[in-house]
N, C-alpha and C positions, 0 to 999 in steps of 0.2 A: 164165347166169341164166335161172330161166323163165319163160315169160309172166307167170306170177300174179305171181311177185314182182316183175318188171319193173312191171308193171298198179299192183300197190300201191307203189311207187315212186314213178311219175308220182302217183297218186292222193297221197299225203301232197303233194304240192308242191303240187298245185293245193288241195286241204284246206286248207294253211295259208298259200294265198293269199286265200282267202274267209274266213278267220280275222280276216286284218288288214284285209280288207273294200275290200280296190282292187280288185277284180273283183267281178263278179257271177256268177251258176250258170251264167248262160247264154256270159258271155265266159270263162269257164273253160271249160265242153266245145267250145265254139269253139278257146282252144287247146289243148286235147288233141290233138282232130282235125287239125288242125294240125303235132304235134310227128311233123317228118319223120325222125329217127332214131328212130323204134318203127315196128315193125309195126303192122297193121290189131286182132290180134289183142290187143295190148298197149294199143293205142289205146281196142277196143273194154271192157274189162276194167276199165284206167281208169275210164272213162267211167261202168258199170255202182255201182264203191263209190263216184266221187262222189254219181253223181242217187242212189244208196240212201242215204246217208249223212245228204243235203239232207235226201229226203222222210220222212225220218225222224230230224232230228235232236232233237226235243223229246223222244222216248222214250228215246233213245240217251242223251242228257243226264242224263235222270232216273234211266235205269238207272244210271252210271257215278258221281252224285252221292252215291246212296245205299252207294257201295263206297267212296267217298275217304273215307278216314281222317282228321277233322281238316285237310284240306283242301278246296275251293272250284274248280271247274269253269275261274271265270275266274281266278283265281291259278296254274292250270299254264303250264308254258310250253307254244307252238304246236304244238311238235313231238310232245310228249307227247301233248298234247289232241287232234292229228290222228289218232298213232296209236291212242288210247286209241277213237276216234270209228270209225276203221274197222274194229277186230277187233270192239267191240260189234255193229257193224251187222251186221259179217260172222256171229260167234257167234247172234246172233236172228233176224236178218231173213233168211239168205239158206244156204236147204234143202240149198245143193249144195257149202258149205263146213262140214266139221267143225268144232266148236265149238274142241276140241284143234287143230286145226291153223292156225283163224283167233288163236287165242292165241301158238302159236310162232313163227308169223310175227310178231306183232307186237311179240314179245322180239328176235328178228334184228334188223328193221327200224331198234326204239328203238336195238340196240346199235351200229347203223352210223350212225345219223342224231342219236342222242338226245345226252345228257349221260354222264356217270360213273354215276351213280345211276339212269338212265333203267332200264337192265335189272330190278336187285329191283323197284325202283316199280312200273312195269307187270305184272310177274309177279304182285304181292299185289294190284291191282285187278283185272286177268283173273282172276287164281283166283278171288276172290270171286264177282266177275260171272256165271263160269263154273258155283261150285256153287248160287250163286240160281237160274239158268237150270234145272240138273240139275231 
């Protein structure tokens, strides 16, 4: 597996620890740094889509609100709303991730991590998100 997707890995877990709000931003990069089976680089990466995520989650929401169908931000489940929260970030906020690639990642990810339906779902909010961005 590679760094990044290792990175967004850890990243969803700690996302959807601050989700259900028993940790804070700060005791989540605490343990990132911490998690002794990753690398530094894996660690570091992490670390990177959470605080991006944080410092930008009201846009990231707004973005994501205006793509859900008949649905509500907090009616998704964690795992969705984490990955949905970090391709956003990744696809706007962050110059060194293709918009296309922060979205297939986050198809992988939902299909390892998500529900049955996780894959279309995500795929018709990223595209969306994706051609607003375009």
């Amino acid at each position: 597996m590679g760094i990044h997707r290792e990175g967004r890995e850890v990243a969803l877990n700690h996302l959807y620890q601050l989700d259900l709000g028993i940790e804070s931003i700060d005791s989540v990069l605490d343990l990132v740094e911490k998690e002794r089976r990753k690398s530094n680089r894996v660690k570091a990466f992490a670390k990177h889509i959470i605080e991006g995520v944080w410092a930008n989650m009201e846009a990231v929401d707004e973005l994501l609100s205006r793509h859900l169908d008949r649905w509500k931000l907090s009616r998704l489940n964690k795992t969705d709303r984490a990955i949905l929260r970090m391709a956003v970030f990744e696809m706007k906020f962050d110059p060194d991730v293709p918009p296309k690639l922060a979205l297939n990642e986050a198809l992988d990810i939902g299909k390892k991590y998500g529900t049955v339906e996780s894959g279309r779902f995500l795929n018709g909010v990223l595209d969306a998100v994706l051609h607003d961005l375009s």
